[in-house]
C-alpha positions as CSV (number, residue, x, y, z in Angstrom):
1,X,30.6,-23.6,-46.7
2,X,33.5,-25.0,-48.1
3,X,35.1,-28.5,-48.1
4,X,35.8,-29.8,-44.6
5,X,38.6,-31.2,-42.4
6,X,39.3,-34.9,-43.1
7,X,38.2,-35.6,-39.4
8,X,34.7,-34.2,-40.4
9,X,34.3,-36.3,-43.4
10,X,34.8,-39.3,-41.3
11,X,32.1,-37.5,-38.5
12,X,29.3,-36.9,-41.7
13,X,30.1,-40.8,-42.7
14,X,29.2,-42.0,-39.1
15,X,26.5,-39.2,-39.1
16,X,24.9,-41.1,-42.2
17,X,25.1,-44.3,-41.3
18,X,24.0,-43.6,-37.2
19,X,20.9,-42.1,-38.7
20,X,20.0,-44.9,-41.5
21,X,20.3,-47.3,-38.8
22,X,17.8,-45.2,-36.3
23,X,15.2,-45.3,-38.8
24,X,16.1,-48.5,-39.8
25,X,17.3,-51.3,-38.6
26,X,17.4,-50.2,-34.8
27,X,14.2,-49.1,-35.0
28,X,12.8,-52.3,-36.4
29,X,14.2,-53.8,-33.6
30,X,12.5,-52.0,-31.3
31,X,9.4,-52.2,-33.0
32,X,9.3,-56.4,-33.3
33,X,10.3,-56.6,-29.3
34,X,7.4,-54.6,-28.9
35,X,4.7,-56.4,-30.8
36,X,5.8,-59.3,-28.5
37,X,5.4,-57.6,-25.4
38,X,1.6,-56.1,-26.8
39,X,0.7,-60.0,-28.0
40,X,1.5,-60.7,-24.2
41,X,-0.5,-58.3,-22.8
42,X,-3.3,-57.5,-25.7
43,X,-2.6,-53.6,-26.4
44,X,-1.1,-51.9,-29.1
45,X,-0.8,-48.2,-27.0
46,X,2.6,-47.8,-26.8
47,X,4.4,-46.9,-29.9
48,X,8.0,-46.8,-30.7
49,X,8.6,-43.0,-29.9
50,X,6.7,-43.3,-26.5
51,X,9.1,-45.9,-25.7
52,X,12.3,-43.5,-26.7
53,X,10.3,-40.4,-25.2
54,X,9.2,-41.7,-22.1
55,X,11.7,-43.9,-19.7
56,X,8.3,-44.6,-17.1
57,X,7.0,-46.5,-19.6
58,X,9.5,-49.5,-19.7
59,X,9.6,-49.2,-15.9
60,X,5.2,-49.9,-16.0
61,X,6.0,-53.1,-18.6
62,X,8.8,-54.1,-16.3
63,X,6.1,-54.4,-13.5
64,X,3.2,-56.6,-15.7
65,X,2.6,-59.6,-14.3
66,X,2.3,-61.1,-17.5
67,X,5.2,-59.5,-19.5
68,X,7.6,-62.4,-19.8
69,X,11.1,-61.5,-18.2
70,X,13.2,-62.5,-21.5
71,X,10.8,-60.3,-23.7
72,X,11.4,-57.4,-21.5
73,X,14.8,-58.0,-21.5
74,X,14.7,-58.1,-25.2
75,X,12.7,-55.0,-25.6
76,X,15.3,-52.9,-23.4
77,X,18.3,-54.2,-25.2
78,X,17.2,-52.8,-28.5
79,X,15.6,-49.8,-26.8
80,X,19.0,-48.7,-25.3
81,X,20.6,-49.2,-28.9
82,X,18.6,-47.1,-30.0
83,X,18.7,-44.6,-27.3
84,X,22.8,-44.2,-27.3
85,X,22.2,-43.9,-31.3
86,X,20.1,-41.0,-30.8
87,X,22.3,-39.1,-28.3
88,X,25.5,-40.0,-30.4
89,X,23.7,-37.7,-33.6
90,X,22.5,-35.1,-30.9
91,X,26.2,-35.1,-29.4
92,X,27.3,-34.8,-33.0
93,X,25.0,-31.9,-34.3
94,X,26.0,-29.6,-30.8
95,X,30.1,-30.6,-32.1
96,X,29.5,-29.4,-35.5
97,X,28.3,-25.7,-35.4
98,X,31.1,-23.8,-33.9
99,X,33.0,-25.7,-36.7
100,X,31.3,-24.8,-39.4
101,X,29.8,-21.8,-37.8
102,X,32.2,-20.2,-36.3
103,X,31.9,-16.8,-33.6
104,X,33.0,-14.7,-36.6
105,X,30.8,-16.1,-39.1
106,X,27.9,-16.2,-36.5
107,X,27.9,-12.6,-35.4
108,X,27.7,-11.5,-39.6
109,X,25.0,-14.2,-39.6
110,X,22.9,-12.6,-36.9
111,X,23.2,-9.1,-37.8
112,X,21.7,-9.7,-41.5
113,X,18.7,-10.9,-41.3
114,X,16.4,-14.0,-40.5
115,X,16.7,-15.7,-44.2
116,X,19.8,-17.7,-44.6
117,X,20.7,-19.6,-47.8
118,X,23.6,-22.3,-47.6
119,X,25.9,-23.6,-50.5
120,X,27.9,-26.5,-49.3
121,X,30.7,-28.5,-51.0
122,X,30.7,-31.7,-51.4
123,X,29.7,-34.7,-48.3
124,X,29.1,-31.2,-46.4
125,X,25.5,-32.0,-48.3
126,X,25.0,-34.5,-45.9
127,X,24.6,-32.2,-43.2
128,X,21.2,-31.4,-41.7
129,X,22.0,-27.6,-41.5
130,X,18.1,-27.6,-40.0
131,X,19.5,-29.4,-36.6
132,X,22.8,-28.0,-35.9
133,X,22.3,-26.6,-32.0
134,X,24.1,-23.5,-30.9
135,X,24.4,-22.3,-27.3
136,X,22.1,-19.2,-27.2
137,X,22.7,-16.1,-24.7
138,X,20.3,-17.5,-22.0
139,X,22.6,-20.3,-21.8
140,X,19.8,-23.1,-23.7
141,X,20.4,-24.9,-26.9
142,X,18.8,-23.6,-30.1
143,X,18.6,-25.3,-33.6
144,X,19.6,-23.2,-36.6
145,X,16.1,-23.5,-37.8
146,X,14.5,-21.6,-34.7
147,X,16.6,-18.3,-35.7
148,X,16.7,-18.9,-40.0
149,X,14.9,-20.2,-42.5
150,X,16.8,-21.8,-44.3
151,X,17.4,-23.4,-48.2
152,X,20.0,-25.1,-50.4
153,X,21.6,-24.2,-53.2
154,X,23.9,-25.7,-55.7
155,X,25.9,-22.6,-56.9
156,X,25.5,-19.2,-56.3
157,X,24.9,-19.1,-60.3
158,X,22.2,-21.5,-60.1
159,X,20.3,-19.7,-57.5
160,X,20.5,-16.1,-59.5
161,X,19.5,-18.0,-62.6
162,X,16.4,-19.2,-60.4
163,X,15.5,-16.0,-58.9
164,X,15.7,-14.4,-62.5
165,X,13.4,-16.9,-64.2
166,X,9.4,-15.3,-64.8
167,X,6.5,-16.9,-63.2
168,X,3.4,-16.5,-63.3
169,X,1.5,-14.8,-60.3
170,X,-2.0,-16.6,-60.6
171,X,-1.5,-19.1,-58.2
172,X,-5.3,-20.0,-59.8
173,X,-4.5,-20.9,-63.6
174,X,-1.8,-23.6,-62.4
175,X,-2.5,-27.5,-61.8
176,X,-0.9,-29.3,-59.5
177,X,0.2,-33.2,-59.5
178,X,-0.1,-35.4,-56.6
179,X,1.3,-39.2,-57.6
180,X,1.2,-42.1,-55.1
181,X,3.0,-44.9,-55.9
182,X,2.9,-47.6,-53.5
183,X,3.0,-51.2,-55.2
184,X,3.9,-53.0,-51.7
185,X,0.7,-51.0,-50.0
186,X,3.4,-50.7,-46.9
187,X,3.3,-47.0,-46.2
188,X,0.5,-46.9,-43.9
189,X,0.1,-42.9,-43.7
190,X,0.5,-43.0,-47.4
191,X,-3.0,-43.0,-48.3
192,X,-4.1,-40.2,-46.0
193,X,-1.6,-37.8,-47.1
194,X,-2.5,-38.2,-50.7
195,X,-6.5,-37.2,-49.7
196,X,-4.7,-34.0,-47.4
197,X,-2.3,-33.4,-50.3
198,X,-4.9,-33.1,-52.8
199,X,-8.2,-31.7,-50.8
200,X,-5.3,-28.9,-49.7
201,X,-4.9,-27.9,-53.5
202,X,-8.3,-28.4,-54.1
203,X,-10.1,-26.0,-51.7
204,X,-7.2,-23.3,-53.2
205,X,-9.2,-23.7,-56.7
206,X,-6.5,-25.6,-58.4
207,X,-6.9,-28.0,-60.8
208,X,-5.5,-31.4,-59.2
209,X,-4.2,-34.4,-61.5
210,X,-4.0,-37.2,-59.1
211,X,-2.0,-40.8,-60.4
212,X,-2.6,-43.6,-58.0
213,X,-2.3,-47.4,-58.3
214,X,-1.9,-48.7,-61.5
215,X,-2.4,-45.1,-63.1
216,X,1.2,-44.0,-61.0
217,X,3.2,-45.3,-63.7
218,X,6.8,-44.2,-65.1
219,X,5.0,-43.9,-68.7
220,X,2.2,-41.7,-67.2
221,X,4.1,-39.5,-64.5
222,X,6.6,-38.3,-67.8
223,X,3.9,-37.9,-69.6
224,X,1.9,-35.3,-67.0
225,X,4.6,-33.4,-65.5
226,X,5.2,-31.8,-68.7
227,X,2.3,-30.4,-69.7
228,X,2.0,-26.9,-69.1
229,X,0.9,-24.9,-65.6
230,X,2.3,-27.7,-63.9
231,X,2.6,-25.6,-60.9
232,X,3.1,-27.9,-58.2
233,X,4.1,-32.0,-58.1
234,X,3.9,-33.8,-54.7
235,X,5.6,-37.3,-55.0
236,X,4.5,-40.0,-52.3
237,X,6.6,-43.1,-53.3
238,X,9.8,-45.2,-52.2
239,X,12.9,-43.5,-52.7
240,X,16.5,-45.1,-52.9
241,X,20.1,-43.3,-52.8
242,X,21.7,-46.9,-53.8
243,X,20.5,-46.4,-57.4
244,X,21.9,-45.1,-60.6
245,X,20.6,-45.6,-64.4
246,X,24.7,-46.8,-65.3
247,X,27.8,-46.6,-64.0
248,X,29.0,-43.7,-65.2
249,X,25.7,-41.5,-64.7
250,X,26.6,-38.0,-62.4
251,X,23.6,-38.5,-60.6
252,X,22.7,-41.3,-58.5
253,X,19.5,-42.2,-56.5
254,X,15.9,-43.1,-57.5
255,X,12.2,-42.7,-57.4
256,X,10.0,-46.4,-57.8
257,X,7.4,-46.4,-59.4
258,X,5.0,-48.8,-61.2
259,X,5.2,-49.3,-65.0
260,X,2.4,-50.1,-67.5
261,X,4.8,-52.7,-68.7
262,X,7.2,-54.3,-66.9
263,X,6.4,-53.9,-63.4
264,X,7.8,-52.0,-61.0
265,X,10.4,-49.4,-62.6
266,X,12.7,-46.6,-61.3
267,X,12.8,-43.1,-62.2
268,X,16.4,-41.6,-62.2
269,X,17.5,-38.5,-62.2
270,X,18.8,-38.5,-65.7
271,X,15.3,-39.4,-66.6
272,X,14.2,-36.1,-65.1
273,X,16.8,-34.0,-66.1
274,X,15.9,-34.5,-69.6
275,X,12.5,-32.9,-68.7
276,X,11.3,-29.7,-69.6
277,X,9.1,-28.7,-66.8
278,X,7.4,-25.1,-65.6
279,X,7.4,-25.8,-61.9
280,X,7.5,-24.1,-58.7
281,X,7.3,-26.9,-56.2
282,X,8.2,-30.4,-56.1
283,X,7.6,-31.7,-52.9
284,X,9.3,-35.6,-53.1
285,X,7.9,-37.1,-50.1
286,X,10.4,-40.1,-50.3
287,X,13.4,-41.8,-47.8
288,X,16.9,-40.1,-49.0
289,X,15.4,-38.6,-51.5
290,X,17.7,-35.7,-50.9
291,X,20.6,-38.2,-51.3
292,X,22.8,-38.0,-54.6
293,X,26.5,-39.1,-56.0
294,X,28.8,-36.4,-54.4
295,X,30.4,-34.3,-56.5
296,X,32.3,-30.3,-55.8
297,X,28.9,-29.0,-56.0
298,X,27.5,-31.4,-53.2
299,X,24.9,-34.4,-53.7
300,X,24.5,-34.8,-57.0
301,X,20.8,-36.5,-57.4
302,X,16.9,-36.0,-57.9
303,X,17.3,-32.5,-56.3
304,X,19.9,-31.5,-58.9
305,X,17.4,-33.5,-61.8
306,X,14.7,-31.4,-61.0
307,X,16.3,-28.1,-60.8
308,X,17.9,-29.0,-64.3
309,X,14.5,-30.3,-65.7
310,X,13.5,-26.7,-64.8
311,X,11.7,-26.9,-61.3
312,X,12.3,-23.7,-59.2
313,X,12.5,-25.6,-55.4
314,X,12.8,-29.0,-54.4
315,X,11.5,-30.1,-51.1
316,X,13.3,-33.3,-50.3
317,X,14.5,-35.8,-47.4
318,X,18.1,-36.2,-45.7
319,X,17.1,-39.7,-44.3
320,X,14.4,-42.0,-44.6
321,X,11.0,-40.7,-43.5
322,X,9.3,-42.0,-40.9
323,X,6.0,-43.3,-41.6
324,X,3.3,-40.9,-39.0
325,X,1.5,-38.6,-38.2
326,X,4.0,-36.2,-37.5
327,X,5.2,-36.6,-40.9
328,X,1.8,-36.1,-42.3
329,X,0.9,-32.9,-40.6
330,X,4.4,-31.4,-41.5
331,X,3.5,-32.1,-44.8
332,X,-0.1,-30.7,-44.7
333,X,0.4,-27.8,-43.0
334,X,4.0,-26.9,-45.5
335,X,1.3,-26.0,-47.9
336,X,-1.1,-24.0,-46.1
337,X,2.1,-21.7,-44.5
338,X,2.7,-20.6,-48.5
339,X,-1.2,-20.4,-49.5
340,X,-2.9,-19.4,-46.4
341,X,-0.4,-17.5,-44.5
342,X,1.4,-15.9,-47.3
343,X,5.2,-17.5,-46.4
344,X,7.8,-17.9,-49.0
345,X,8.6,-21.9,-49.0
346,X,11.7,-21.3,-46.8
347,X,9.6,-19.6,-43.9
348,X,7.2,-21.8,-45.0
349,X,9.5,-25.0,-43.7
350,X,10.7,-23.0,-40.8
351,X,7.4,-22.3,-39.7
352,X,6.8,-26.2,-39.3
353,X,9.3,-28.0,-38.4
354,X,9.6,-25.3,-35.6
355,X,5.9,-26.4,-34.7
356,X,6.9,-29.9,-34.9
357,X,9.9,-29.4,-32.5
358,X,7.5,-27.9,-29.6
359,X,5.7,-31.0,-29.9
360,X,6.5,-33.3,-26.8
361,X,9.6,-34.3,-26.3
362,X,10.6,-33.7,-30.0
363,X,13.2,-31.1,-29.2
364,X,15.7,-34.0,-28.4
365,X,14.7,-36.0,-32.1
366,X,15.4,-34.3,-34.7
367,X,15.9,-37.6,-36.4
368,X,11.8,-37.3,-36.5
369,X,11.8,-33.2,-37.7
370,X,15.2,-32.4,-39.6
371,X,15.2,-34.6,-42.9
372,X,13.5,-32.2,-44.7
373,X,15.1,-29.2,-46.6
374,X,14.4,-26.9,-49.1
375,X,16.8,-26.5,-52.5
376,X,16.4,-23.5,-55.0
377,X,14.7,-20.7,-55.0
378,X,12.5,-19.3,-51.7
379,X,10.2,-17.1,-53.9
């Protein structure tokens, strides 16, 4: 998909910037009102989502006698921010697709099969291809995701180089890497998906290297990911897209971690690339950790770092992540679609974000289900 109209440029822009402030800012907002309201009353049930998923909710808090009126009003203030945010990316993904898919390219699309592998140019990057809604036959809205599975690709060079490379087929002889690296201790879920992470690995009969706390260090996660049958790494950290390691670097963003000597540090992609690494996954379970400097080629970051460094698929994250249990079992159950059910990783993605979009009213937020992707190979 080649580079857009200058009107879409300025449509991805707002696109970005809508969705940082969802799972940002606006959402923070929502969430503070709230904790004022449940001091008020004594209960924590209602959660963020319920509020966004459910309007009889605010119209049952509206009706507590001891609610105060200006915390209400509060509340639903930020609440319809949010709200018209929400609908304005929705509005937005519907626009796109006959754009960038158009009738022509659709009907080739359908006839040749269910696996569909995208190369965009440059901001086009930005794009949740995942979430982009068609109007089907039956007259209802599907998601590109429901029909494909889907994965990026840099080049169409760099994905026949990565279907040519030799692996192994003993999923057994490989180790895998799980690192959690959360100095703050502010990613509540955090925890539990390192235990589901590793227990998932585990009960496959690999041999898991886990780095936590003080042991999740820059020095120590350089010196593990290259040793060899290095199968699999699942990052849990902080990401950033703001960072580069100088001015002048081709990529940009960054992984934090803690360092044995000075702190916190960051990991940056020219770090990685200078890897040498024998790796089929890397699952970087990060905010924007799919964000990079844009160049031709697309976004330019830990995704391209990886692939250079020698891993053969990146799983990585359009937006910041949101920290539940949604998120969690997305992740969980990723890994039991390739091991237990036999998927390749792009059916493998399909076949959960699909289960997390018949969940409630989750059809209508795919700011909660379409930051993750898949880049590289889908073998």
């Amino acid at each position: 998909i080649q580079t857009p109209i200058p009107k879409l440029l300025d449509e991805i822009a707002i696109f970005s910037d809508t969705m940082k402030a969802i799972t940002g800012e606006l959402r923070t907002n929502v969430k503070k009102a709230l904790e004022i309201i449940q001091n008020e009353i004594n209960s924590t049930e209602e959660t963020v989502d319920d509020l966004i998923d459910d309007l009889g909710i605010m119209t049952r808090l509206q009706e507590h006698p001891k609610i105060q009126k200006q915390s209400f009003l509060d509340l639903e203030k930020c609440l319809v921010k949010l709200r018209e945010a929400i609908d304005l990316i929705n509005n937005q993904l519907d626009c796109w697709y006959p754009i960038l898919i158009p009738n022509e390219l659709h009907n080739i699309i359908k006839e040749s099969g269910t696996s569909l592998t995208i190369i965009p140019e440059r901001e086009l990057a930005h794009i949740p291809f995942a979430a982009l809604r068609y109007k089907h036959n039956l007259g209802n809205l599907r998601y590109l995701i429901e029909d494909y599975s889907l994965s990026i690709a840099p080049s169409i060079h760099t994905l026949k180089v990565l279907n040519e490379l030799e692996i192994s087929d003993s999923f057994q002889k490989e180790e895998a890497l799980v690192v959690y690296s959360n100095p703050k201790e502010d990613l509540a879920h955090a925890p539990e998906e390192l235990e589901k992470v590793r227990s998932s690995f585990e009960n496959l009969g690999f041999s898991v290297t886990s780095l936590t706390k003080d042991k999740a260090s820059y020095e120590n996660f350089f010196k593990e990911i290259q040793k060899p049958k290095r199968g699999y790494i699942h990052l849990i950290c902080h990401g950033t897209d703001k960072q580069t390691a100088c001015h002048d670097s081709v990529f940009k963003g960054a992984l934090k971690f803690t360092s044995t000597l000075d702190g916190s540090k960051y990991i940056f992609g020219n770090d990685i690339a200078l890897q040498r690494l024998d790796t089929r996954l890397v699952f970087i379970s990060s905010c924007l950790s799919g964000k990079g400097k844009i160049h031709q080629e697309g976004n330019v970051g830990l995704v391209w770092a990886f692939l250079a460094a020698g891993a053969k698929s990146i799983v990585s994250c359009h937006w910041p992540l949101y920290d539940t249990t949604l998120t969690l079992d997305m992740v969980q159950n990723f890994y039991g679609e390739i091991f237990k059910e036999k998927k390749d990783k792009a059916e493998a993605l399909q076949k959960v974000i699909c289960k997390a979009i018949s969940i409630g009213n989750n059809r209508n937020r795919p700011d909660k289900w379409g930051l993750l992707f898949l880049s590289g190979s889908i073998n």
